[in-house]
DRENTORKE-259581 format. One line per 10 residues: their letters; for each residue x, y, z of C-alpha. Coordinates in Angstrom, 1 decimal, padded with zeros to 4 digits. Layout:
N
a = X:Y:Z | ...
***
This chain:
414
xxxxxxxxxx = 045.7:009.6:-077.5 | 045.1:013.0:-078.4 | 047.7:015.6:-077.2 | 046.4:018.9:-079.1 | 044.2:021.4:-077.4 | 040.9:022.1:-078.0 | 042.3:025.7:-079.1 | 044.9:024.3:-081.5 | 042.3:021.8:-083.3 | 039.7:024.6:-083.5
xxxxxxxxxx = 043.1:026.7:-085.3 | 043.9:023.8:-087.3 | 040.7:023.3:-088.6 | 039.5:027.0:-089.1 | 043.1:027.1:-091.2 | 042.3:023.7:-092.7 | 038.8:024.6:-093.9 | 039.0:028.4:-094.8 | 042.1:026.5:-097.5 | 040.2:024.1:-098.9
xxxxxxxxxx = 037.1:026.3:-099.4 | 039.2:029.2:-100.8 | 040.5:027.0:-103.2 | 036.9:025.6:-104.0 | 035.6:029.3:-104.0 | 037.7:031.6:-105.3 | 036.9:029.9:-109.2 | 034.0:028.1:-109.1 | 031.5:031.1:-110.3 | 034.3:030.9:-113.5
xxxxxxxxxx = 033.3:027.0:-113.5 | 029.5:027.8:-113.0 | 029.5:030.7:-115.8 | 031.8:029.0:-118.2 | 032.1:025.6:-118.3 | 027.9:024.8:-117.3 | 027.0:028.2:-118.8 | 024.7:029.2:-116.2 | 022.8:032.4:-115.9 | 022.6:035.1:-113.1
xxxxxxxxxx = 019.0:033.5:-112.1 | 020.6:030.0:-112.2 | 023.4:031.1:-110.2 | 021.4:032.4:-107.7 | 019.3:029.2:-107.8 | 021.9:027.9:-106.3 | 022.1:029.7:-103.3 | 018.2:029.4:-102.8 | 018.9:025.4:-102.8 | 021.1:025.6:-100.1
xxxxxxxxxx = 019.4:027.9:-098.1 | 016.6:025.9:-098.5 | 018.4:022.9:-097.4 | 019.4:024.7:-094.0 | 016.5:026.5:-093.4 | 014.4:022.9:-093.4 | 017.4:021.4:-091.8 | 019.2:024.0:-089.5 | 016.9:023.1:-085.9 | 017.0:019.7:-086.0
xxxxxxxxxx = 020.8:019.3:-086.8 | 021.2:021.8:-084.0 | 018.9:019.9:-081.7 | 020.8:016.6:-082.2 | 024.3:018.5:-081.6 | 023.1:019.6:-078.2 | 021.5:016.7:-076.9 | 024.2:013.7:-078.4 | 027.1:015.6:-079.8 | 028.6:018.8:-081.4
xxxxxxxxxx = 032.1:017.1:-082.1 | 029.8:014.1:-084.4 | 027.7:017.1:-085.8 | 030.9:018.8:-087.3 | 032.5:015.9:-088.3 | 029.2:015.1:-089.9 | 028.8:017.8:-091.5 | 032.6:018.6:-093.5 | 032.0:014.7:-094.7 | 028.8:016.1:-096.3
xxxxxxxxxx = 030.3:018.9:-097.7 | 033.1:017.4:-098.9 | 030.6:014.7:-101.1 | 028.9:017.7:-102.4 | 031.7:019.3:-104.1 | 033.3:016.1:-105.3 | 030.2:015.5:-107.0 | 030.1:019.4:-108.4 | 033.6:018.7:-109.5 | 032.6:015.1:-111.7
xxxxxxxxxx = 029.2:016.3:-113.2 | 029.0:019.9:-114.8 | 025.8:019.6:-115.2 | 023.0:022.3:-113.3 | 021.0:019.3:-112.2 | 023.4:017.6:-110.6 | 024.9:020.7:-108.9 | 021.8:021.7:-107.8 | 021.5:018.0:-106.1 | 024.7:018.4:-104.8
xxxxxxxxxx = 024.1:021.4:-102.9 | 021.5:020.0:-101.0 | 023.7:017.8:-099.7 | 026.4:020.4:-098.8 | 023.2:022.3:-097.2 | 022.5:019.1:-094.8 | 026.4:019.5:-094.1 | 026.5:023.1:-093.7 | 023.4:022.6:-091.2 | 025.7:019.9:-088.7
xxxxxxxxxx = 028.6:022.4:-088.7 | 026.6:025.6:-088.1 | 025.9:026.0:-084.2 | 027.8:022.7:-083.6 | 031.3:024.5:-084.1 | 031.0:027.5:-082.4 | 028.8:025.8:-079.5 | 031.9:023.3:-079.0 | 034.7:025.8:-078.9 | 032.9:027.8:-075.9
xxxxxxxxxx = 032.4:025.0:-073.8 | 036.1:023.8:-074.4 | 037.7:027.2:-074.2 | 035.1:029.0:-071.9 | 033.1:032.0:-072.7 | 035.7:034.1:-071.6 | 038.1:033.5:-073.9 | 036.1:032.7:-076.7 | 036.5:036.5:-078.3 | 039.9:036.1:-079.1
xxxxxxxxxx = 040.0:032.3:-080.4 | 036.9:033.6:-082.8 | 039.3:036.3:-084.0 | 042.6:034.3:-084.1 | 040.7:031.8:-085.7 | 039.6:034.3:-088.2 | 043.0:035.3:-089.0 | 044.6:032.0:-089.6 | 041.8:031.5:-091.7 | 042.5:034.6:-093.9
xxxxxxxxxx = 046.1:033.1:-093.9 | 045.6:030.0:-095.0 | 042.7:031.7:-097.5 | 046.0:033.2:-099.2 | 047.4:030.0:-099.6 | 044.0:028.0:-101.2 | 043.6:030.6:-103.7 | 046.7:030.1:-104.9 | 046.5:026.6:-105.4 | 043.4:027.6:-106.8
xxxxxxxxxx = 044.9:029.6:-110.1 | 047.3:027.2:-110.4 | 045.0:024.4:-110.4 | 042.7:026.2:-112.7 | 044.9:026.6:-115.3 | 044.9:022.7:-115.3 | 041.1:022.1:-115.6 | 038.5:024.5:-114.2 | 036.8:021.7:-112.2 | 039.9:021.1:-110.5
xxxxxxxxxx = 040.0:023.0:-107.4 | 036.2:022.2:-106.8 | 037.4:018.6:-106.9 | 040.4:018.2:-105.0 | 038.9:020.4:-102.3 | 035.9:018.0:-102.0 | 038.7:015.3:-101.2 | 040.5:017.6:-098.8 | 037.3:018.8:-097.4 | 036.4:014.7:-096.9
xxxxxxxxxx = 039.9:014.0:-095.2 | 040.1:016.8:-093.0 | 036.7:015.4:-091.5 | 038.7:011.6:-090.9 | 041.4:014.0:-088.9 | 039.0:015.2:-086.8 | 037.0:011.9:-086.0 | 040.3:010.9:-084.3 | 041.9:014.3:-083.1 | 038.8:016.7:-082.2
xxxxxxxxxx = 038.5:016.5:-077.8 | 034.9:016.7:-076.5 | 035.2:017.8:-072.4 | 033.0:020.9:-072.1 | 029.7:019.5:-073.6 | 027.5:017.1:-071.4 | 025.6:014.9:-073.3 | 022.1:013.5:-072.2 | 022.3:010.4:-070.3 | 022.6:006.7:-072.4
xxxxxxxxxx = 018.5:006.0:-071.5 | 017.7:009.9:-072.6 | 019.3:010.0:-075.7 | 016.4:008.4:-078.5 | 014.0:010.1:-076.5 | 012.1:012.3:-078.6 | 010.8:013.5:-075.9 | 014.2:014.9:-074.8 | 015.4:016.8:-077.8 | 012.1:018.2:-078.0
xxxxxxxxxx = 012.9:019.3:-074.6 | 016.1:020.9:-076.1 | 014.0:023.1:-078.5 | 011.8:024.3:-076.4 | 014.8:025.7:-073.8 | 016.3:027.3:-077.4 | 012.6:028.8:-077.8 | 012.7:030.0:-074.6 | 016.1:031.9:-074.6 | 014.7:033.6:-078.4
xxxxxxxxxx = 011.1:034.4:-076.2 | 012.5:035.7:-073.2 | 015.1:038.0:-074.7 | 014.5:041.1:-077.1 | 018.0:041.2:-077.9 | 018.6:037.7:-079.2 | 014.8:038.2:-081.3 | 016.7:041.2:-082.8 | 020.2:039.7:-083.2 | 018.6:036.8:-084.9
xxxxxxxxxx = 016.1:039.8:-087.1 | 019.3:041.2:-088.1 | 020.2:037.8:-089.4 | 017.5:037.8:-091.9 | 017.9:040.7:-093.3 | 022.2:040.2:-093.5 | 021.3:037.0:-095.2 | 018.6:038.8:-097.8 | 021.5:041.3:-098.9 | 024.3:038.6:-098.9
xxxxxxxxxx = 022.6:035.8:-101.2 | 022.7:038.4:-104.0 | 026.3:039.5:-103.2 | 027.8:036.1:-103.0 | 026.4:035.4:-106.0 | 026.6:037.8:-108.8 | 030.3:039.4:-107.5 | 032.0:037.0:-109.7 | 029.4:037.9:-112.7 | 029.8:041.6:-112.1
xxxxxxxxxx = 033.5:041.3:-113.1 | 033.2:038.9:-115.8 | 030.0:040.5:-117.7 | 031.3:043.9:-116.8 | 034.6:044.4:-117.6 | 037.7:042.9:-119.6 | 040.6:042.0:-117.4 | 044.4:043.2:-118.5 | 046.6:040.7:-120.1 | 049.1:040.3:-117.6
xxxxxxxxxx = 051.0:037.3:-116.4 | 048.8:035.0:-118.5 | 046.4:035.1:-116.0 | 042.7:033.8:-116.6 | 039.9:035.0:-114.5 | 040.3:032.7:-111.8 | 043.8:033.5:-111.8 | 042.6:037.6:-111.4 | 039.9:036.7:-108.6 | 043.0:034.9:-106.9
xxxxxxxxxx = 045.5:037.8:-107.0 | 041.7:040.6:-106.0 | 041.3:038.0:-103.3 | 044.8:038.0:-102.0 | 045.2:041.8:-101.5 | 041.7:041.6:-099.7 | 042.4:038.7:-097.0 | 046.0:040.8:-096.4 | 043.4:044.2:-095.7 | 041.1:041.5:-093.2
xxxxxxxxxx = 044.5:040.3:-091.7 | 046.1:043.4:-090.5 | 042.4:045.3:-089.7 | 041.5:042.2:-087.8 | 044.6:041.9:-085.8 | 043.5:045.5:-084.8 | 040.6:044.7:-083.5 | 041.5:042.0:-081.7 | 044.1:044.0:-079.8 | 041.9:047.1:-079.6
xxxxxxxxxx = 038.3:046.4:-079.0 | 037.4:044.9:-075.9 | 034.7:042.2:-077.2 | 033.4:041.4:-073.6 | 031.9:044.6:-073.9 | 028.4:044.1:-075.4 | 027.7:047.8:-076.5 | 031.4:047.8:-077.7 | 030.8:045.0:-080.6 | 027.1:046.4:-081.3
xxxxxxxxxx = 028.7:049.9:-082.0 | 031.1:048.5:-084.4 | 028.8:046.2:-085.9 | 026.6:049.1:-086.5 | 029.6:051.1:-088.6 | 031.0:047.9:-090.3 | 027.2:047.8:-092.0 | 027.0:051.2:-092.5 | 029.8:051.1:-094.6 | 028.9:047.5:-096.2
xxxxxxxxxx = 025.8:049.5:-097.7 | 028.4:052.3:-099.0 | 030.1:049.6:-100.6 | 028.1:047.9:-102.5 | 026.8:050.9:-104.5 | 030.0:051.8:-105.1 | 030.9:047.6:-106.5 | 027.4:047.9:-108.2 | 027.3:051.9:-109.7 | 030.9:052.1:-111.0
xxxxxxxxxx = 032.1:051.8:-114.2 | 035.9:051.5:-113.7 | 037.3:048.5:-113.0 | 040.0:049.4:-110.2 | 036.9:051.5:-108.7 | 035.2:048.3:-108.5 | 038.4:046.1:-107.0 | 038.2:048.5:-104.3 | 035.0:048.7:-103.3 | 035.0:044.4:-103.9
xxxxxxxxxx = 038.5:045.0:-101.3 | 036.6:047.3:-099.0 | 033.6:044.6:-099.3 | 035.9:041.4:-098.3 | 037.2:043.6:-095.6 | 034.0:044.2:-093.8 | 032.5:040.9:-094.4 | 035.8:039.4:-092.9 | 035.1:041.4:-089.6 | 031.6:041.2:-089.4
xxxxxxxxxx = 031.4:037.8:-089.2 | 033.1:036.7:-085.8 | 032.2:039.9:-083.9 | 028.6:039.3:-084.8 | 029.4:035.1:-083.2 | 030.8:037.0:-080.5 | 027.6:039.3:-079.9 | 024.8:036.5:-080.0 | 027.3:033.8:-077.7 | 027.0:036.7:-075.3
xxxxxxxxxx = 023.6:035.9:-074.9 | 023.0:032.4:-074.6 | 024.0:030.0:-072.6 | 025.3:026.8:-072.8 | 022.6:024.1:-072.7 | 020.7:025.5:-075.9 | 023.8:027.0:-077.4 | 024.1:025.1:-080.6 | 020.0:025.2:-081.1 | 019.8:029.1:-080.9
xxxxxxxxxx = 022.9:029.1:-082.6 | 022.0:027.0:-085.4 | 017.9:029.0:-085.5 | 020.3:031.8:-085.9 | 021.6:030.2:-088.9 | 017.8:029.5:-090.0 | 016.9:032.9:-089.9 | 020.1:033.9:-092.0 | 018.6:031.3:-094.1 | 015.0:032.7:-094.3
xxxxxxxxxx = 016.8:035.9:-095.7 | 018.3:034.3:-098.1 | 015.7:032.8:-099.5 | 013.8:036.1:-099.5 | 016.5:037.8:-100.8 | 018.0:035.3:-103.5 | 015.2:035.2:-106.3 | 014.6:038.7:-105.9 | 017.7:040.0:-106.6 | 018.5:037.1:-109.2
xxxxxxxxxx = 015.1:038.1:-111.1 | 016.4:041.7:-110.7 | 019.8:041.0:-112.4 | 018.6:038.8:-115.1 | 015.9:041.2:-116.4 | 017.5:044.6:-115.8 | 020.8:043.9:-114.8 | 023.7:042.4:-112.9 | 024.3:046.0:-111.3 | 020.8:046.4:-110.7
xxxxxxxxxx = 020.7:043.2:-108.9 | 023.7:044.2:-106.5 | 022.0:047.6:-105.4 | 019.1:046.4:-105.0 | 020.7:044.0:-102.0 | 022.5:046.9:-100.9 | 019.0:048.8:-100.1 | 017.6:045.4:-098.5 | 021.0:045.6:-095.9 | 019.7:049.3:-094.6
xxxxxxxxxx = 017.4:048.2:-092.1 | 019.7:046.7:-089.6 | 021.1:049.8:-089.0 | 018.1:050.6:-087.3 | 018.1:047.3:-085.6 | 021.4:048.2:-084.3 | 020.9:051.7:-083.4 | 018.0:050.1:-081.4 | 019.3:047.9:-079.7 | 022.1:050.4:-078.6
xxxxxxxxxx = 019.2:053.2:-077.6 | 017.9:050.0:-075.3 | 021.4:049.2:-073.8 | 021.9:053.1:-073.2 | 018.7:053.6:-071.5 | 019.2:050.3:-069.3 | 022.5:052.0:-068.2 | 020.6:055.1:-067.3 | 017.9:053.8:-065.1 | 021.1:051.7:-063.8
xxxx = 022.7:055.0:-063.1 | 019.8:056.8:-061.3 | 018.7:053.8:-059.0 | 022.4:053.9:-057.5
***
């Protein structure tokens, strides 16, 4: 019988996850780039797979975790992920990585929505802020310790890490079939649950919450056009140093072995700035997380000039630094900011159209910026996804003009 909290086995597995995929992450561009010998358009490819993937997949898979189960949907979905990197890991070859990301996209489709819809219910809305952020920092922790398995595996065999992380990724999916509790969520009766009928039901109450509310249709806006500027980003950061600069001889390090030690300074930075925030900023408060999600992007778009324009190479560690910072904090308040909105019978469906509509960005974005980085340059391709980002500043400033008015006419009926 199970004796670990909800809270705990949402910790364990956002530490759990965020080690395996560092370890998977943190080299496999190097992989990509040097063993397959792929090019910034193929690279980027590879994100438009994916997205593709999720943006066919992303309803339904939320659909089926709110109407049979979001504990089954995550466990689903870290089984599928883990196959696709096992699979990246035994065949360098494009083909076969671009197959395997469409299954990791089917995955990522099961655990998006699902996972964050499960922890409210079993937590409560309440104190969902703070397990988002606590879960964010054990999972910058335990990002420390996956990147350096990482470089040491690397020096091994650059398919390594991508290998042995499919395997953990696989197991840590068996612990949660027998570990992960499921109280908060009511599923459909027994007689409801093939009904078609039914889950179509559950779309259309989704639907309904994106309709009715101006604020979630622009959270979910602001989605797309994160998701345009990211693809290129997550892409081409690893190319930018690689194709760019020479790194130091030090330590006998290779590159993955330099990405390890750039990416441990910059989980420390997200460590101690989210800790910060999770003391400091009251995220209850709507118009609190809006505010700082408008500066966090503000400064992204600084940022990424400063990666893309530079041409010193501790100039560009520190914009990559301030880069991981932001990103680190972004994500959970913006979770934080669109569960404000929604409740919980369509949670997992808006949360997983969210997910779409990062998806559609990306998709947008991706062949752009990859056609921009293989014909001009890798530079080029980065600022141009730092001019896409701009507009949800004025997304946000809009939606905090709307809250600020709404507080006025508040004001004056009293």
């Amino acid at each position: 019988m199970n004796t670990l909290s909800a809270y705990s086995i949402y910790l364990i597995l956002r530490g759990a996850d965020n080690f395996f995929r560092s370890m998977i992450y943190i080299g496999i561009a190097v992989y990509y780039i040097q063993t397959i010998g792929m090019n910034p358009l193929q690279l980027v490819l590879i994100g438009t797979t994916i997205e593709v993937t999720i943006f066919l997949c992303e309803i339904p898979t939320g659909v089926v975790a709110d109407t049979f189960s979001r504990k089954y949907s995550v466990i689903i979905g870290f089984f599928l992920c883990g196959v696709c990197f096992v699979l990246e890991g035994l065949l360098p070859f494009f083909l076969a990585i671009v197959l395997a990301e469409v299954i990791r996209g089917l995955g990522e489709t099961f655990i998006s929505g699902a996972l964050d819809a499960w922890i409210v219910d079993e937590v409560g809305l309440e104190k969902v802020g703070q397990a988002f952020l606590r879960g964010s920092q054990v999972g910058q922790v335990s990002g420390v310790l996956g990147t350096f398995a990482a470089a040491g595996l690397s020096l091994i065999a650059l398919n390594l890490p991508v290998l042995i992380g499919g395997i953990a990724l696989i197991g840590l999916a068996i612990f949660l079939l027998f570990s992960m509790p499921e109280n908060g969520f009511k599923p459909l009766p027994r007689g409801e649950r093939n009904s078609w009928q039914a889950m179509g039901h559950t779309f259309g109450a989704g639907l309904k919450v994106v309709r009715s509310s101006r604020l979630v249709l622009t959270i979910l806006l602001i989605g797309i056009v994160f998701g345009t500027f990211s693809e290129g980003y997550d892409r081409l950061w690893e190319a930018r140093f690689l194709k760019g600069f020479t790194f130091p001889n030090l330590w006998g390090l290779n590159a993955v072995g330099w990405f390890a030690l750039f990416g441990l300074v910059g989980m420390f930075l997200s460590m101690l700035v989210t800790e910060v925030l999770r003391r400091k900023l009251d995220t209850s408060d709507h118009t609190l997380v809006a505010r700082a999600l408008l500066i966090i992007n503000a400064l992204l778009i600084g940022s990424i000039a400063a990666f893309a324009l530079a041409g010193n190479l501790w100039i560009v560690v520190g914009a990559f630094w301030v880069l991981s910072l932001l990103r680190s904090i972004n994500g959970p308040l913006y979770s934080i900011w669109l569960n404000q909105n929604i409740d919980s019978t369509s949670r997992a469906t808006v949360l997983s159209m969210g997910s779409q509509f990062d998806a559609l960005g990306q998709l947008i974005g991706g062949p752009i910026i990859g056609l921009v980085a293989t014909n001009f340059s890798i530079p080029a391709g980065l600022l141009v996804s730092g001019v896409i980002l701009s507009p949800v500043l004025l997304l946000y400033l809009r939606t905090l003009r709307r809250n600020d008015e709404t507080s006025l006419v508040g004001r004056m009926k009293k």
